[in-house]
N, C-alpha and C positions, 0 to 999 in steps of 0.2 A: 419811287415808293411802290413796293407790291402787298398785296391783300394779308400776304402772311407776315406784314409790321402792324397791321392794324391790330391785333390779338382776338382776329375770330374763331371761333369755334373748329377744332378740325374738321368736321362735320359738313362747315359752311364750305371751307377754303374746297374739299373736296370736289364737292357739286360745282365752284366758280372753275375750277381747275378743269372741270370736265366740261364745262360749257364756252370752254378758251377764255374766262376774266383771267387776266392775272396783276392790272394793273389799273387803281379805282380811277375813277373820274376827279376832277376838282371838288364837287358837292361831297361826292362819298368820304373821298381825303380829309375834307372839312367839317363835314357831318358825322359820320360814324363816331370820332372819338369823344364828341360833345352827347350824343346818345349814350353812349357806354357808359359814360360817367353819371349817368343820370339825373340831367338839368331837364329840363324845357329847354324844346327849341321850335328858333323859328329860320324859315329856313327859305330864301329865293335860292333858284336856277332856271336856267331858257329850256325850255321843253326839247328832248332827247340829249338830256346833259347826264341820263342817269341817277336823277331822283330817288326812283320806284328803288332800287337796291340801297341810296343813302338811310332810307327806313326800313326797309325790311331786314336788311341783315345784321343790324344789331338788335331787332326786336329777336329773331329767331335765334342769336348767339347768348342773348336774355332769359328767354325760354328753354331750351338748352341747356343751361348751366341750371337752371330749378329743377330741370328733371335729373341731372347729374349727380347732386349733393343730397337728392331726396325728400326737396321741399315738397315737391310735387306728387300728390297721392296716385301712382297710378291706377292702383286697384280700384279707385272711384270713376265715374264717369267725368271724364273731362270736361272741364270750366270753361267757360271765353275770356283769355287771360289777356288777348291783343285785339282792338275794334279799329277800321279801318276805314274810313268814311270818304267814298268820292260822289261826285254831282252824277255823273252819267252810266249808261251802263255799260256803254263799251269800255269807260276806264276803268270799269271794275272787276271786268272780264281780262281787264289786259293784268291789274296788277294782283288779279289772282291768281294768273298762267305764273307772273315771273315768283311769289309767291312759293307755288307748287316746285318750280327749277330748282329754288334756292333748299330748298328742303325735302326736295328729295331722295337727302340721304338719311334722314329722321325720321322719327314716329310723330313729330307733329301731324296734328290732322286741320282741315280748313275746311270753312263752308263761307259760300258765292250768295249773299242775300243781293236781288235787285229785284223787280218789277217786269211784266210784262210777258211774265212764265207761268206759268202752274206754283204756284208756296205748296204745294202738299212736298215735292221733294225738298226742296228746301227747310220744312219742319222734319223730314228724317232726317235730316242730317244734323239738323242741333239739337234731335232728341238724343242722335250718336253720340254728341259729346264734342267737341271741338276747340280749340286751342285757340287761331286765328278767327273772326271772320273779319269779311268783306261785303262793305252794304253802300249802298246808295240809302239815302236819309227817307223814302216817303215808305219804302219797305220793309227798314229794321223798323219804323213806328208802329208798320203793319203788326209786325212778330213783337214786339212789347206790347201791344194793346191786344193781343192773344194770346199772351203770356207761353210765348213759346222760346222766349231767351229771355236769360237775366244778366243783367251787367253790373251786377253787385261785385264782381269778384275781378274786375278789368281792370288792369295795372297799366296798359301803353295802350293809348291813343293817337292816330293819326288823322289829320284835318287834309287830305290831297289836294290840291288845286282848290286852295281854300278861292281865292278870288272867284272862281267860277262859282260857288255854291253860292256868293252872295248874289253875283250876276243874276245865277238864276231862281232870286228870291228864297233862300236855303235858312235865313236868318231864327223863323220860330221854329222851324224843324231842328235846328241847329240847338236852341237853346232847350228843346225839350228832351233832345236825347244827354242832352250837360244833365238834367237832373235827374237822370237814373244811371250816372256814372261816380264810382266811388270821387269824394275827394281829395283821396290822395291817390294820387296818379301822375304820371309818366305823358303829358303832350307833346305833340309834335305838330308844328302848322306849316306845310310845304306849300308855294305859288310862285307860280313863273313870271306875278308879277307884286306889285306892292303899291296901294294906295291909302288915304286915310282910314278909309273902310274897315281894309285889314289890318292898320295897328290897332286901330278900335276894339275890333274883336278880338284881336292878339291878349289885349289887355284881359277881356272877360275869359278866357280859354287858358291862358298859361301863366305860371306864375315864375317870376327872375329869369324869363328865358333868355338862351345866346340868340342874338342873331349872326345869322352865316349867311351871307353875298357873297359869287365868287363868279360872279359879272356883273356889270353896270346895270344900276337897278334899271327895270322892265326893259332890258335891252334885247334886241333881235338876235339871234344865232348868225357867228360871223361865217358860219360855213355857208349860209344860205344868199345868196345874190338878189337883190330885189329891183326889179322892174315897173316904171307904171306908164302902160301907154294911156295919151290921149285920143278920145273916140266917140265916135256917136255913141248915142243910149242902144237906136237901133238895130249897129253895127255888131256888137260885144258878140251875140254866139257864134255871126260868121266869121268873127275876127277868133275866136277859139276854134273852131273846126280846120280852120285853117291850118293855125299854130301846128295842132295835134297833128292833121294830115300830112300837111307838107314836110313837118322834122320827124313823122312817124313816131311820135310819144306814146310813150305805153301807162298805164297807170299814172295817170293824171286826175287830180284831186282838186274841184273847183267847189266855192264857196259862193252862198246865195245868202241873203237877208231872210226868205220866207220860206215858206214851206210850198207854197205855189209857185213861186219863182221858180224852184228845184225841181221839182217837176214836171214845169212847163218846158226850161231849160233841155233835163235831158231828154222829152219829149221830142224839140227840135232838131238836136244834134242827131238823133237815130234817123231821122228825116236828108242827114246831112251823112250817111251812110258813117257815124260814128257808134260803134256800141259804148252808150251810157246809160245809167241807169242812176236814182235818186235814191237818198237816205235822211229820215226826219225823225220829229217826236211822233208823229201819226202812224209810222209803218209801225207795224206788229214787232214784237223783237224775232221772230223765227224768219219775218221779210229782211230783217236788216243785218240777222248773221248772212244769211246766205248771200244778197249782195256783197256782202263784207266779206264772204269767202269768196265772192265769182271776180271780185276787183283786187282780191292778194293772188288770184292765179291766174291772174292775165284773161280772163273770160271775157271779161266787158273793159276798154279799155280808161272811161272814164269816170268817175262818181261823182255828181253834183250835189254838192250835203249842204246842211245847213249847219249854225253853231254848234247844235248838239253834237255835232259830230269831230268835232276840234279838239277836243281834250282825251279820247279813246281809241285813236288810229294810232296803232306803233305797227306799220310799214317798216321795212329796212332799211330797203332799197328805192324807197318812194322819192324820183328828181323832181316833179315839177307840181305845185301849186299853181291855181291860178283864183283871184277875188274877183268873181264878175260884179261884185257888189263889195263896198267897202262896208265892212260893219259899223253899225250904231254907236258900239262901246267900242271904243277904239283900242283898250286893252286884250280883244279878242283880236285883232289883228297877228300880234306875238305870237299866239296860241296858233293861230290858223297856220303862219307859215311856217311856225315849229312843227309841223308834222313831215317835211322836209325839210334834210341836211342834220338827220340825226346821228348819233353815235361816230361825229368827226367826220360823214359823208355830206359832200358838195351837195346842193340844192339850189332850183330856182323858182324866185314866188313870182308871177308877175298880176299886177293891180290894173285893173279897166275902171279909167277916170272921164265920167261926161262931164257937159258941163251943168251947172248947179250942184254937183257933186266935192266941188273943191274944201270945202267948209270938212268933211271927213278926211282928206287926206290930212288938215291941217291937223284935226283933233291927233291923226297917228302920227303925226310928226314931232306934234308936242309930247306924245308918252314917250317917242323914241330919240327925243332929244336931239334930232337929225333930220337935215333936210334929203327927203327922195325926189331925185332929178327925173322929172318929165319928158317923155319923148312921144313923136311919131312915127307909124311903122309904116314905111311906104305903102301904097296900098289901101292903108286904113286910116289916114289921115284926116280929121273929124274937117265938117263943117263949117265954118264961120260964121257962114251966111243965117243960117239957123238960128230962131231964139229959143232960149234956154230953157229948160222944163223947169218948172216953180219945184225943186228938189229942197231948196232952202227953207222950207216953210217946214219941211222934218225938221228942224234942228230942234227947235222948244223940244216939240213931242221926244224927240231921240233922249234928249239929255234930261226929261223926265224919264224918260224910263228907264237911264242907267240909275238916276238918284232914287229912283221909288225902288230896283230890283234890290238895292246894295244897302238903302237906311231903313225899308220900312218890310221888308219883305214877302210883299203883297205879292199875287198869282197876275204873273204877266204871260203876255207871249205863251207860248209852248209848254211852261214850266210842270203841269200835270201831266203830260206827257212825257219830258223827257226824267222829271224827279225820281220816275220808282224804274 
């Protein structure tokens, strides 16, 4: 199957043709024609399966054909005819890059709402008039509670990595932007994973939708190899400077529980003659482009992030993850090591497991319906003798605060920080 069976826009096929697509993904295959006809959907894929383009190019070949037949006034100032909703803002940066690709050969116009910049540019641009946007949920509230965009006239909606948004308590934000969007409309709810949560809100968001799987629900990307060594708590970042140094890893992408873990972390490893450097809800957003640029060009060769940071890295070329911390919610596990072995390229995650830590590997093993086999890496071969850090006494607290982020939508963790 190639792009030009799906009946897109020549417009689209153009720009795919010049950016070398010529042949959709499984989601796209699956998703675009259930869009074009226009149902509601809902929609799983494993993170770098090519999502972002399953929506966006039949919203734009949607668009397109109204401005073709003349539906569309252009002599008037353009409307916001597509709203775009993701949790963070690096995915919102990403999926407005691909966005701008896909439409490059059009007069569609787009505006980037999120947090952590200046809103004065951002209100010229939807005083310009705007076809698409793109928002993270605490800053389009921002611009409707300043009555600087109206979504009275939105016909297609997308929910991105809905699971994340409830993760990170997205729930009344979520429902407040539902009431200033027309009710007849065009949903779409994309997650790389699926729990009750999300049919829940499936339910209140879309109506008769298809769903489309077209992997084993919350299943890991097969491209990606996953590892867990066992290890001291102590050992973990000399057991990663190692890794890094000794196979000469470049761009390496590790994951922390906190925001002071992250930067105590890569504090260490610079100690450890490794250039790394940290990214959270706390950096500024102009601190965490530019880390974000100095780690896509080989500047620094490690970035120690926290979750925020898991659903907005599209690397290309990115091989190696590593968890010095297994996450709380174990469906962020997916997400983390989906950032490697994207777009059909090999990847490997590897997991650092102490002991009282087992109780999390169990929790990711239940989402992923597979057991990961445990080893020791010579060298770093944990302790016996050692008693074990009271790490079990998280669990209550952890499994509160997956069920408080996702039922009740209360301000946990980071959430004011990473929301806008």
């Amino acid at each position: 199957m190639s792009f030009n069976t799906l009946g897109l826009h020549s417009l689209l096929l153009d720009a795919l043709t010049e950016t070398g697509y010529d042949t959709p993904t499984d989601i796209q295959a699956e998703a675009i024609p259930h869009i074009l006809n226009g149902g509601d959907v809902m929609a799983g894929a494993q993170t770098g399966t090519g999502k972002t383009a399953a929506f966006t190019l039949p919203i734009l070949h949607k668009l397109l054909l109204s401005e073709d037949d003349g539906s569309s006034n252009e002599s008037s100032i353009k409307r916001v005819k597509a709203l775009i909703l993701t949790p963070t803002r690096e995915l919102a940066q990403q999926v407005h890059k691909s966005v701008n690709t896909y439409a490059n050969k059009t007069t569609l116009k787009t505006a980037l709402v999120y947090g952590g910049v200046s809103i004065k540019n951002q209100i010229d641009d939807l005083q310009q008039g705007v076809d698409i946007v793109i928002a993270t949920p605490g800053r389009l509230l921002d611009h409707l509670y300043n009555q600087n965009i109206s979504l009275e006239h939105v016909e297609y909606v997308v929910f991105d990595e809905a699971d994340r948004m409830l993760d990170m308590g997205f729930k009344d934000e979520i429902s407040r932007i539902t009431k200033k969007l027309p009710s007849i409309r065009q949903t779409l709810l994309f997650s790389a994973t699926f729990d009750e949560s999300i049919f829940k809100l499936s339910k209140r968001l879309l109506n008769d939708a298809v769903l489309v799987e077209v992997n084993q629900r919350n299943a890991a990307a097969t491209t990606v190899e996953q590892v867990v060594y066992n290890i001291d708590e102590d050992r973990k970042r000399e057991l990663i400077s190692h890794l890094i140094g000794s196979k000469n890893w470049h761009q390496v992408l590790i994951f922390t529980r906190t925001k002071q873990d992250a930067d105590a972390l890569a504090k260490e490893m610079k100690l450890d003659g490794i250039k790394a450097e940290s990214i959270h809800g706390d950096k500024s957003q102009g601190a965490r482009e530019r880390v974000l640029e100095q780690f896509k060009t080989g500047t620094i060769r490690a970035l120690v992030a926290t979750d925020v940071a898991a659903r907005g890295l599209d690397i290309q070329n990115l091989n190696y993850v590593i968890n010095y911390q297994l996450p709380y919610i174990a469906e962020d596990y997916i997400h983390r090591i989906g950032r490697t072995g994207r777009a059909g390229n090999k990847g490997l995650a590897i997991s650092l497991l102490s002991v009282g830590e087992e109780y999390l590997l169990e929790e990711v093993e239940a989402v992923l319906d597979t057991r990961l086999l445990q080893q020791w890496l010579p060298g770093y071969e944990p302790d016996l003798t050692k008693k074990p850090t009271n790490n079990r006494k998280n669990t209550k607290s952890a499994q509160k605060q997956r069920a408080g982020r996702r039922a009740a939508g209360k301000r946990t963790g980071n959430r004011s920080q990473a929301k806008r």
